[in-house]
NUMI-710799 format. One record per residue: x, y, z of N, C-alpha, C in turn. Coordinates in steps of 0.02 Angstrom, whole numbers, plus 50000, padded with zeros to 5 digits. Each point is the difference from the previous one (the first is absolute). Example, Ala and Ser with C-alpha at 12.3 -4.5 7.8 and 13.67 -1.06 7.14 Angstrom:
2
506604971650390499555005950000500455006050000
499825005349964500425005950003499615005550037
***
This chain:
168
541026138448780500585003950019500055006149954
500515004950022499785008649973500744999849951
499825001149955500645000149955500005009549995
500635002150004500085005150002500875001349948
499805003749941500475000749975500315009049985
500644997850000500395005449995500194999949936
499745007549960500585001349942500305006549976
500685001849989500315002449991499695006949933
499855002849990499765004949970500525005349949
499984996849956500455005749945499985005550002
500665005449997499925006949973499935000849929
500304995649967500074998449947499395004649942
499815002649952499785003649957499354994349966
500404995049978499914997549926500174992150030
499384998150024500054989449998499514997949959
500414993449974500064997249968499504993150022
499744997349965499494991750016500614995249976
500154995850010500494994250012499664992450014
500164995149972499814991450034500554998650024
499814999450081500714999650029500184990450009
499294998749979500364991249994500734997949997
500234998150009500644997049962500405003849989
500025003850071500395006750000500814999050044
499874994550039500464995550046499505000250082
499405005650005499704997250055499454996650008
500144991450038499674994150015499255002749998
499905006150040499345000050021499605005349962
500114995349917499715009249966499814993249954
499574996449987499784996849930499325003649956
499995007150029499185002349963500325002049929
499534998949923500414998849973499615007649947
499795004750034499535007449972500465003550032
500075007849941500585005150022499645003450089
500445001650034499935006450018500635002450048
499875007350026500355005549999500474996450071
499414998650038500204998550082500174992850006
500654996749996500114993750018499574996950060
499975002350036499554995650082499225000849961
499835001649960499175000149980500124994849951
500674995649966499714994549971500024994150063
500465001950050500154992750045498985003750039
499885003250017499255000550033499564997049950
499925002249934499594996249943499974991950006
500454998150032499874991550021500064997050075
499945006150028499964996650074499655003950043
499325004249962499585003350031499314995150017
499874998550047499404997549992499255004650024
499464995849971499535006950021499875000550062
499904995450042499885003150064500755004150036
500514999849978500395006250024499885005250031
500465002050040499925006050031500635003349996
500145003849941500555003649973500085006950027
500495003350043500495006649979500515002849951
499905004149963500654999249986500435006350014
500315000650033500445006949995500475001649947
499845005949969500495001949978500435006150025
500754998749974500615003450026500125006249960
499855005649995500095002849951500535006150033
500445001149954500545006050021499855005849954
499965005450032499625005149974500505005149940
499824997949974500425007849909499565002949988
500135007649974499945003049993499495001149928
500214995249951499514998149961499314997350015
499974997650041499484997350022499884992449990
500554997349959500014994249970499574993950053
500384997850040499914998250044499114998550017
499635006850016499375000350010499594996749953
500185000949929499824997749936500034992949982
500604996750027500344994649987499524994850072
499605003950039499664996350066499374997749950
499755005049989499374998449954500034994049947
500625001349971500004994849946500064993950040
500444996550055499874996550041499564995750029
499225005450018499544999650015499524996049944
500015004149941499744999549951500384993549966
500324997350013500364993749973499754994350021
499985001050099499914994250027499104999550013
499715006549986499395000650010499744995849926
500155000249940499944994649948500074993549989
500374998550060500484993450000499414995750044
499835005050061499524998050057499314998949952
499895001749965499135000249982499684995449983
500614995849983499874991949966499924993950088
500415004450045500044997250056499355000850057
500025007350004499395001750050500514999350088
500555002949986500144999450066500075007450038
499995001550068499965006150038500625002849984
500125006649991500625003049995499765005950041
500625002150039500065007150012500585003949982
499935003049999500645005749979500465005650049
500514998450008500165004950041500875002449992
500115008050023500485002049978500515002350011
500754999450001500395001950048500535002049951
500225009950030500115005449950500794999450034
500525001349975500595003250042500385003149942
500395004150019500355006049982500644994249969
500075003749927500814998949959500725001250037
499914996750079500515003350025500674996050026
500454996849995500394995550011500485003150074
499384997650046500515001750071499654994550053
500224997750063500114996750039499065000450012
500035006450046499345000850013499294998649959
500155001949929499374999949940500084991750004
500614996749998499744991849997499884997250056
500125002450075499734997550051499355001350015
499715005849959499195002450030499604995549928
500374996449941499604999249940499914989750036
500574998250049500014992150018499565001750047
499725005350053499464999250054499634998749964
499735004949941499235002449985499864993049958
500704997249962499674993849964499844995350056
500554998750059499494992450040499485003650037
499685005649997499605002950046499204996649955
500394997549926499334999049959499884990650006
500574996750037499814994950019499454996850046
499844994349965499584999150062499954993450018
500064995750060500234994150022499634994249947
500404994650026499654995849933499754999149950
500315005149966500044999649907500384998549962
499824997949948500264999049937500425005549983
500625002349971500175003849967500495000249948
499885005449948500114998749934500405008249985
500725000449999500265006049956500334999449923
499845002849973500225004149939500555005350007
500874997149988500275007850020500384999349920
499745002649953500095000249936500355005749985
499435005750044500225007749961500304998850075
499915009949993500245004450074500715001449980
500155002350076500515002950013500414996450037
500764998549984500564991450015499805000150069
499785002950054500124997550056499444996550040
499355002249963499314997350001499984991450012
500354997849954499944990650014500385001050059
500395000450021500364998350070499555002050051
499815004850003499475001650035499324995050005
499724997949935499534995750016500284993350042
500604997749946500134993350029500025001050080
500225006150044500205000050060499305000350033
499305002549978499364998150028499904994149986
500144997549944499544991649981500444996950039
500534999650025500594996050051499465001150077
500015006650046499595001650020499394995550018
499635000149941499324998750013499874992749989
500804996249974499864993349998499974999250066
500505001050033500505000350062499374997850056
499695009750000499765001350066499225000149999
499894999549933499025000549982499974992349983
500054997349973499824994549986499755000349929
500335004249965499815000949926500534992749955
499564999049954500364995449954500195007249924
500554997650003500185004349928499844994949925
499665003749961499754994349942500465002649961
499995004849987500525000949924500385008550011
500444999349995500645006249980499975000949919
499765005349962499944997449915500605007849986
500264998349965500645004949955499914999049923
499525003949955499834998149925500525001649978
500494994649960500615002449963499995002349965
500275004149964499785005249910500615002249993
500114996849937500475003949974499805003349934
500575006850000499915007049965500395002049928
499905002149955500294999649961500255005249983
500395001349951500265008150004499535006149996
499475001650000499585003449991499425000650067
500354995650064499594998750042499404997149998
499934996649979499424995949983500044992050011
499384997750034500004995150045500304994849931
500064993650011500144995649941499974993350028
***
């Protein structure tokens, strides 16, 4: 079966590596830092013959953060995979900083447009922008519904910040 995961893509400048173990979510026991919560729940439930997507969600600034913050992503779970040997592809879905009706009705097509019947699926809505998880949850509802997708894990890495902004 095609596990296809969604994750949420920081604008964010400056992330941070974290062990989200024992963070309060069930489905996170990997016990090595990193940046992207859903790359420790994949670090134990990738197997090698897999056949992985993963989309990422990225909302576009002006910094470029975002673009930067894909790579590190890549480069996270592409480290994580090497010990595994499983197929990954990569793929990417851009939308505009824009909080209106239309930008989140064309950002819920293009995400179930990346579904595909009888898969596995796995989101990460950690970062982004507040309206992004509602949006996924309303495809993974969707694609339980009408694809025949099983949803494996919803992951939210908790972190808390300290006065200086800094993960802790």
């Amino acid at each position: 079966m095609k596990k296809i995961i969604f994750c949420d893509i920081p604008m964010k400048k400056q992330l941070d590596s974290m062990v989200y173990a024992g963070s309060g979510n069930a489905n996170i026991s990997y016990s090595k830092p990193v940046i992207f919560p859903i790359n420790a729940v994949l670090a134990e439930n990738l197997k090698k013959n897999d056949e992985v997507k993963v989309v990422l969600l990225r909302t576009l600034d002006k910094a470029g953060n975002s673009g930067k913050n894909s790579s590190l992503f890549m480069k996270e779970l592409d480290s994580i995979n090497s010990k595994i040997g499983t197929e990954i592809t990569y793929e990417t879905l851009d939308s505009e900083f824009k909080e209106t009706k239309d930008n989140h009705e064309a950002r819920l097509k293009a995400i179930l447009d990346k579904v595909e019947e009888n898969s596995q699926l796995y989101a990460d809505i950690t970062f982004g922008p507040k309206p992004l998880p509602m949006i996924l949850m309303c495809v993974l509802s969707f694609a339980e519904k009408f694809l025949n997708c099983d949803v494996k894990s919803v992951v939210y890495g908790k972190v808390n910040f300290d006065e200086n902004n800094k993960a802790s």
